[in-house]
C-alpha positions as CSV (number, residue, x, y, z in Angstrom):
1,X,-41.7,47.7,145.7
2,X,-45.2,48.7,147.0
3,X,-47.3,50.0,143.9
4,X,-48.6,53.5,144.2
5,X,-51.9,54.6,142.7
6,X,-51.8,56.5,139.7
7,X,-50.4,60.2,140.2
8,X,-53.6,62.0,139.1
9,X,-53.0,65.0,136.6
10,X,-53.8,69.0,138.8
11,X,-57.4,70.4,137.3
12,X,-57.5,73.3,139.6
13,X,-55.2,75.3,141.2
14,X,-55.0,79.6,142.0
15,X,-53.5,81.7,145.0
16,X,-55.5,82.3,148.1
17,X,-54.9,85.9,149.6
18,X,-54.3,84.6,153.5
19,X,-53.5,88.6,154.6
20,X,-51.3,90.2,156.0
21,X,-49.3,90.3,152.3
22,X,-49.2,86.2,151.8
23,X,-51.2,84.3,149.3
24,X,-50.8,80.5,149.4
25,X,-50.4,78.1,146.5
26,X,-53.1,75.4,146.2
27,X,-54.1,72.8,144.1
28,X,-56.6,70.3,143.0
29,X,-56.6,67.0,141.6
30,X,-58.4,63.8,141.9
31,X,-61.9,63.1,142.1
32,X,-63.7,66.7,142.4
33,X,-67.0,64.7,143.7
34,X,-64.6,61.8,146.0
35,X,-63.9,62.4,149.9
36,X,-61.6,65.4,150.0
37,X,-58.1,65.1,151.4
38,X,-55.7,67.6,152.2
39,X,-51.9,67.3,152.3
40,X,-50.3,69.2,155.0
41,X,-46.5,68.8,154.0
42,X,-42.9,69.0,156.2
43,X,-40.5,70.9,156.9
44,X,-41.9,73.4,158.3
45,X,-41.0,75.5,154.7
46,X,-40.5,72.2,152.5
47,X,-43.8,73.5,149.6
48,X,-45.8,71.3,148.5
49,X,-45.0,67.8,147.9
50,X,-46.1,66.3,143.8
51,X,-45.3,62.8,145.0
52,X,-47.5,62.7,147.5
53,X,-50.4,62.0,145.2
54,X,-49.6,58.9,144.5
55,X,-50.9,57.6,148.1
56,X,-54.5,58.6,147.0
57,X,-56.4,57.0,145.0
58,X,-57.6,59.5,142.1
59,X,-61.3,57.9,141.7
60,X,-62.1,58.0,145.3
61,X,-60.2,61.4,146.9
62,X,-60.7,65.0,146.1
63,X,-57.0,65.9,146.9
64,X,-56.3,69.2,147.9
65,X,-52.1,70.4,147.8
66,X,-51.1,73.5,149.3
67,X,-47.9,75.4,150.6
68,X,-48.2,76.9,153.4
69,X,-46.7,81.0,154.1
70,X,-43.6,81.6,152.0
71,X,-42.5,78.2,150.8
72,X,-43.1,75.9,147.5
73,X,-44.9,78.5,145.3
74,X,-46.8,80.3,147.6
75,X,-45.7,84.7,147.6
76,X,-44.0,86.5,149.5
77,X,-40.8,83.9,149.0
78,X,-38.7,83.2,152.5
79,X,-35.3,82.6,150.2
80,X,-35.6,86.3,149.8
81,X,-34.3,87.9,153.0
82,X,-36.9,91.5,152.5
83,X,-39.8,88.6,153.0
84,X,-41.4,89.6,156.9
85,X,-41.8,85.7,158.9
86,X,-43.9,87.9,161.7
87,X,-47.0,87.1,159.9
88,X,-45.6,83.2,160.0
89,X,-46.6,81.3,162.9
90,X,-48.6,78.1,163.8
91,X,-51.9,80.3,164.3
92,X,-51.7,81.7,161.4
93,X,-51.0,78.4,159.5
94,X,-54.1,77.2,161.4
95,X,-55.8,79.9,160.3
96,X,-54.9,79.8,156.6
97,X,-55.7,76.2,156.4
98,X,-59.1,76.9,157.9
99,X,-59.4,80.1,154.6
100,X,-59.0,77.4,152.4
101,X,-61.5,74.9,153.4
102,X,-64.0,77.3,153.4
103,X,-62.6,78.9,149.9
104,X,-63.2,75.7,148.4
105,X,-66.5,74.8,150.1
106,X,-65.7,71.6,151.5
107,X,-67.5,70.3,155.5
108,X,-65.1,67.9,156.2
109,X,-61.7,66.4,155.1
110,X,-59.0,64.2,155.8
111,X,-55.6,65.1,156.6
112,X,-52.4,63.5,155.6
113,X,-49.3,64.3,156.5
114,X,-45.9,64.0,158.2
115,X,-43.0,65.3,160.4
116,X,-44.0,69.2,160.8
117,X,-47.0,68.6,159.1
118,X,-48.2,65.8,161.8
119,X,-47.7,69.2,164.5
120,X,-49.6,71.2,161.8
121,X,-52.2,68.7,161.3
122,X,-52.8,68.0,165.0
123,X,-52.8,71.8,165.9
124,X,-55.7,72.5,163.4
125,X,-58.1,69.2,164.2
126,X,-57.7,69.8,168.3
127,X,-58.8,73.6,166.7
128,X,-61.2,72.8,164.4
129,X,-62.2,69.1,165.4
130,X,-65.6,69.0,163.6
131,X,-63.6,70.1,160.4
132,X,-61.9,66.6,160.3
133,X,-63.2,63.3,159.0
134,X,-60.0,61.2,159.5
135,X,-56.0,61.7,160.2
136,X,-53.0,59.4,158.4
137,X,-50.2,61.0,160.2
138,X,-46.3,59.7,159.0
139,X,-43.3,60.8,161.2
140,X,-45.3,61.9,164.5
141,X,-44.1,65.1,165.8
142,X,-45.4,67.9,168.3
143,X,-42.4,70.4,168.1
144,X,-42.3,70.1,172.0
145,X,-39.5,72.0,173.2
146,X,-38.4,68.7,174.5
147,X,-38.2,67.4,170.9
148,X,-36.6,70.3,169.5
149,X,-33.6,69.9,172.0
150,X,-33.0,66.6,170.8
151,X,-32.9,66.9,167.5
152,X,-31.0,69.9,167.3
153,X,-28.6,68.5,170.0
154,X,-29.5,65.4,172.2
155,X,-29.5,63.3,169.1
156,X,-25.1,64.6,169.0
157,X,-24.8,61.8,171.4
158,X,-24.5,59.9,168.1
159,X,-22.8,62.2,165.8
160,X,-20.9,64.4,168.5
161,X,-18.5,66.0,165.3
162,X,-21.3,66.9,162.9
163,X,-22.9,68.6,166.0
164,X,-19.9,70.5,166.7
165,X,-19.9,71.8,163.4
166,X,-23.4,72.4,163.1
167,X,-23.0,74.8,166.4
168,X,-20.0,76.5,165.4
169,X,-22.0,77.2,162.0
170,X,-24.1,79.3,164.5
171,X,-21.3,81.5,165.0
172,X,-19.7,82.6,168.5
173,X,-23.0,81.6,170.6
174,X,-23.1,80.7,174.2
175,X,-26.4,79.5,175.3
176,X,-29.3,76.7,174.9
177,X,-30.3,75.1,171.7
178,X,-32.6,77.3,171.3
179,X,-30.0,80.5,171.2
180,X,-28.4,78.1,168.8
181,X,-31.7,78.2,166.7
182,X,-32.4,82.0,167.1
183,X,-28.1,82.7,165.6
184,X,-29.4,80.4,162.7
185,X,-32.5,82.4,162.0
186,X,-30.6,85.4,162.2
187,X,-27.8,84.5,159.4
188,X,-30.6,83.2,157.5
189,X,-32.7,86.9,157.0
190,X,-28.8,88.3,156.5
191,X,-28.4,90.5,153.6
192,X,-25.2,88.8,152.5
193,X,-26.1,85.9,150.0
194,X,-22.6,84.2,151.2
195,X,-23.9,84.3,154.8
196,X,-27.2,83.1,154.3
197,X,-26.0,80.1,151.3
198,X,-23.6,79.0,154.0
199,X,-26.1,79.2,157.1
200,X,-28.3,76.8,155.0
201,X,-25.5,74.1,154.3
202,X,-24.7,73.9,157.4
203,X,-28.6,73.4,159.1
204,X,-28.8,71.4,156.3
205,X,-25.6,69.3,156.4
206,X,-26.6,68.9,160.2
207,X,-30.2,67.6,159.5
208,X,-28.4,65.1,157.0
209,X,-26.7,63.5,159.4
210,X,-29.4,62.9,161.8
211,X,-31.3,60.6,159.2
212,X,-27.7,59.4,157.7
213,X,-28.2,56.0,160.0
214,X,-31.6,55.0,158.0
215,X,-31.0,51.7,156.5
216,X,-33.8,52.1,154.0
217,X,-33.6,56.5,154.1
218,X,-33.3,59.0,151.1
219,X,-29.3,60.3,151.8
220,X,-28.7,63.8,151.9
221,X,-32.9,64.2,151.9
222,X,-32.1,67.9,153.0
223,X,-29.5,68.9,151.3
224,X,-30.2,68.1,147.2
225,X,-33.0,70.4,147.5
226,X,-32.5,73.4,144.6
227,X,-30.9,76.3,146.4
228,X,-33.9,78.7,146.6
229,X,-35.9,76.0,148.4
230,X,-33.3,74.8,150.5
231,X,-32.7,78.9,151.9
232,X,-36.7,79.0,152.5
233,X,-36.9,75.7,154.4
234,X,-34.0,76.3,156.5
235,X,-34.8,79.5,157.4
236,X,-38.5,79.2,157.9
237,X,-37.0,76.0,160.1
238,X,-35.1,78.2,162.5
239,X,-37.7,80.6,162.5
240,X,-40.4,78.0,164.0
241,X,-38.1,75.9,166.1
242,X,-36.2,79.3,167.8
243,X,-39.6,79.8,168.9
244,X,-40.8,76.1,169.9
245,X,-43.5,76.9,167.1
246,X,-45.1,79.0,169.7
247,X,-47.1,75.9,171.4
248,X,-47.7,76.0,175.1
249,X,-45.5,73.1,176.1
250,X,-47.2,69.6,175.4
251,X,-50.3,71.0,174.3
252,X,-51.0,68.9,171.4
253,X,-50.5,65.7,173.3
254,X,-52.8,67.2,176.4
255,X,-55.4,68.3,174.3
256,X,-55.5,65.6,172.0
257,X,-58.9,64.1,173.9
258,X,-60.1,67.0,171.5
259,X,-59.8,64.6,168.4
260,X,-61.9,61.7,170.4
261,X,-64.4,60.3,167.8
262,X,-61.9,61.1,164.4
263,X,-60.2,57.9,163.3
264,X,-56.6,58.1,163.0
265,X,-53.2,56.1,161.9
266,X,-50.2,57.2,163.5
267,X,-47.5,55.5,161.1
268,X,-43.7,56.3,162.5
269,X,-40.5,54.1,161.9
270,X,-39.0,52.5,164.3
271,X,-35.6,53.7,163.3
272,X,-36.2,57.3,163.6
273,X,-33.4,58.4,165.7
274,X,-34.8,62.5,164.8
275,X,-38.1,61.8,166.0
276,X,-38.0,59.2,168.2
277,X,-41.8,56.7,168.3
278,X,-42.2,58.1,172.0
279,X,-44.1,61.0,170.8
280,X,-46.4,58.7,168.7
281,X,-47.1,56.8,171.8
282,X,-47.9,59.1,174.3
283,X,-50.4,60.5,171.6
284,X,-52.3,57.3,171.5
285,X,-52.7,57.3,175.2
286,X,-54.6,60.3,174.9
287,X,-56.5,59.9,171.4
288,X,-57.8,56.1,172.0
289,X,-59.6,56.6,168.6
290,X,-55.7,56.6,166.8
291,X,-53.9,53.3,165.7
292,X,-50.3,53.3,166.1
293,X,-48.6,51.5,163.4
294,X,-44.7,51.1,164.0
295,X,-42.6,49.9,160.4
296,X,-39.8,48.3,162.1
297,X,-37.2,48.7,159.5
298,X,-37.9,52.7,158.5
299,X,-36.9,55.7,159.5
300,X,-37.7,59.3,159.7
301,X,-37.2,59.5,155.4
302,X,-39.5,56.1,155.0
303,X,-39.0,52.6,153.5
304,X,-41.1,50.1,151.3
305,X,-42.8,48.8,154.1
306,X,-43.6,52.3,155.9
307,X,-45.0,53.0,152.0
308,X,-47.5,50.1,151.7
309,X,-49.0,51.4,155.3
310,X,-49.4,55.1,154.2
311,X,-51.3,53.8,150.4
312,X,-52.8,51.2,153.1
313,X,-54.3,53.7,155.5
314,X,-55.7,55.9,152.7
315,X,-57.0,53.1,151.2
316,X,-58.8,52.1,154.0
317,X,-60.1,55.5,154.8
318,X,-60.9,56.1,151.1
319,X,-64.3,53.6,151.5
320,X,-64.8,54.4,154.9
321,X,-68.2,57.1,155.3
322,X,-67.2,60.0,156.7
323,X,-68.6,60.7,160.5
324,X,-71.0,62.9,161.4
């Protein structure tokens, strides 16, 4: 098993006030003079992730966890259906994570990051490219319209019952995936606590059988998450994929000549049949400055091997100076 670094102990944390009624969790730990690192998490809606830490080491990183807008600990809560998403989109995520650099007077850092957060992460740098030093990226997504559609239906080919059920879970829609999507994020804001419990089993129980295939996964990764989380993931979920996360389609991956000069590690599992290692490779046609490294026996949830790379890359960056 690869040996993570020691999981450093929090010294800092507060709540930022982001507007519009939001205030984000964030926290400190590490190194407060090392390189500072942010960790821009999943989902979108997953919070804040504590194991993550463990990929840094805690002499040479200033490591900076947040949630982002109504997930993990950060207020107003999505798992409460009163709590407003219209203040919850990719620009303002952009914009939050951009508040809390400059709240915590830091030029530069790295980010790390995964699924969601790779779209996340990728928005802000092609945004805020002198902001960046470096990018360690796990689980390479865009949210592409294109991607959406297959995990929320093209990837069916391979469980066609579990889809079935996952779309009748939508109730009596007829339409795309993405009406699919919208019925979901509907249920989810419902008033009824039975409506909205059984909306978020069923995304859930969906999203567990897409990475049920992963020789190496984490089963049921989705659905063992405590109730309140699981309702504020799913429904923050439905709420950016209904919408395609509000990107212009293939933006990230046509404006990615943005990032040219910021050294990057693009680290996706071969075996990830809900995000497929096409994404990661048309990136790298467009970012030359990003090294794609494919762990042959992982998948979307990780393995051993995709472990070592992610402690590998940070590693690596850890000693490397930061660009100018």
């Amino acid at each position: 098993m690869t040996q993570l670094h020691p999981v450093a102990e929090l010294h800092t944390e507060g709540m930022l006030d982001v507007g519009d009624g939001n205030r984000i969790h964030w926290a400190e730990c590490g190194n407060p003079g090392g390189k500072p690192a942010v960790f821009v998490h999943g989902g979108p809606g997953s919070g804040s992730w504590t194991n993550s830490r463990g990929y840094f080491d805690p002499e040479r990183y200033r490591i900076i966890l947040f949630s982002q807008r109504s997930c993990g600990r950060s207020t107003p809560h999505a798992s409460d259906p009163a709590t407003d998403l219209s203040h919850n989109t990719t620009e303002h995520l952009i914009a939050d994570m951009e508040r809390l650099r400059e709240h915590l007077g830091i030029e530069k850092w790295l980010l790390f990051g995964g699924s969601w957060g790779s779209t996340l992460q990728l928005a802000y740098a092609e945004r805020h490219p002198e902001r960046v030093s470096e990018i360690v990226i796990v689980g390479v997504t865009t949210t592409r319209r294109r991607e959406i559609d297959w995990l929320y239906n093209g990837v069916g080919r391979f469980f066609p019952a579990e889809l079935e059920r996952f779309r009748a879970g939508a109730g009596d829609v007829e339409g795309d995936t993405f009406d699919v999507l919208a019925a979901y994020a509907r249920l989810l804001a419902d008033p009824d606590p039975e409506v909205r419990n059984k909306a978020a089993r069923d995304w859930s129980t969906w999203e567990d059988a897409a990475i049920s295939l992963e020789p190496n996964g984490v089963p049921n990764s989705y659905s063992d998450r405590p109730s309140r989380d699981l309702l504020a993931m799913t429904r923050i979920c439905a709420h950016y994929f209904s919408n395609a996360a509000w990107l212009e389609e293939g933006a990230l991956i046509r404006e990615a000549h943005r990032l040219k000069g910021i050294p990057g590690k693009l680290i996706h599992g071969r075996l990830d049949l809900s995000g497929p290692v096409e994404t990661a490779w048309e990136l790298t046609k467009v970012w030359p400055d990003a090294e794609l490294i494919v762990i042959d026996d992982s998948g979307h949830t990780g393995s051993d091997a995709m472990r070592a790379a992610m402690r590998a890359a940070l590693d690596e960056f850890a000693v490397r100076p930061a660009r100018r």
